[in-house]
N, C-alpha and C positions, 0 to 999 in steps of 0.2 A: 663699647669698644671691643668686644668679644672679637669682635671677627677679625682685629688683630692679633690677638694670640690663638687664632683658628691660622692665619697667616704663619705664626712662629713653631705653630705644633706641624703645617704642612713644611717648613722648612726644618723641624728637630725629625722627622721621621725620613726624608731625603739623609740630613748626616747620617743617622743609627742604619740607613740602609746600605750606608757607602763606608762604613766603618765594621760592618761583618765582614767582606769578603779581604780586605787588606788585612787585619786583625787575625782573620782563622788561617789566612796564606802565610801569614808572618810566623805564628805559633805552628804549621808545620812547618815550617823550614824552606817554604819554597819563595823564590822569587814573583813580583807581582807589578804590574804596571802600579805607577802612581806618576804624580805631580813634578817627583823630582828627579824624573827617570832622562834620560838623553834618547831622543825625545822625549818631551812627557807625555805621559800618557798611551805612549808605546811601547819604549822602552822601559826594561825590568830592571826593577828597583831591589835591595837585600828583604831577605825577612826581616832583619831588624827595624830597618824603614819602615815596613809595612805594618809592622805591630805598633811602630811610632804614631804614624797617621792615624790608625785604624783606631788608638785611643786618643788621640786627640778630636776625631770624629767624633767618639761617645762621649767625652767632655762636650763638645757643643753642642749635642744634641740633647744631653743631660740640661742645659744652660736652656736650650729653647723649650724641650716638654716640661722639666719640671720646676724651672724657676720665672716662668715667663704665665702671669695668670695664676689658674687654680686647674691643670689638667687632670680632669676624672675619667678615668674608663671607662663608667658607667653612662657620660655625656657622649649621646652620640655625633654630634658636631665632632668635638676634639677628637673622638677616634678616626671618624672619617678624615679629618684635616692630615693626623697623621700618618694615617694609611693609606691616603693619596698622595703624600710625599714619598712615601716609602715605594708604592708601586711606579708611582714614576721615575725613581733614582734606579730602583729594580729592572724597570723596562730601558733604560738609558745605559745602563750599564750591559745589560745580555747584549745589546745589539752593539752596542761600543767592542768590548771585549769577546762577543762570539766569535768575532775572525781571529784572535789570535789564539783560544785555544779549543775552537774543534767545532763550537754552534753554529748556530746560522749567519751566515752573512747577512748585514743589511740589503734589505728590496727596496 
């Protein structure tokens, strides 16, 4: 059943991807889209929101890479698993939020 916790590490590396940019917007002081925003996901949310989520992210992402299986670095599966999560929360995020502050628009 490996390739369910290949599953859990592509979804712990999506959260730990989605929990940088709320988390380091929160700890400066700037407002940031989130979840709980009017609309969500458009509207801006406090920094202190933002630091909220942004560790609640690393919590569940902490729950998927390192409690879920036996994640090793050195296994290159689980690095992959989790580095495809993370570039695709990466890539879904620049194109989500590049219209509101300054990247590219979606094509």
């Amino acid at each position: 059943m490996d390739w369910l916790h290949d599953i859990s590490y592509l979804f712990g590396g999506a959260f730990l991807a989605n929990a940088v940019p709320h988390f380091v917007s929160g700890m400066m002081g700037r407002p940031f889209q989130s979840p709980f925003a009017k609309p969500p996901g458009k509207g801006l949310s406090s920094s202190t929101v933002n630091v909220l989520w942004g560790f609640a992210n690393f919590v569940v992402a902490y729950v998927l890479i390192a409690r879920v299986g036996s994640f090793d670095l050195r296994a290159g599966d689980n690095v992959i698993a989790m580095g495809s999560g993370m570039l695709l929360m990466g890539v879904m995020a620049a194109r989500s939020f590049g219209r509101f502050h300054g990247g590219n628009s979606p094509t």
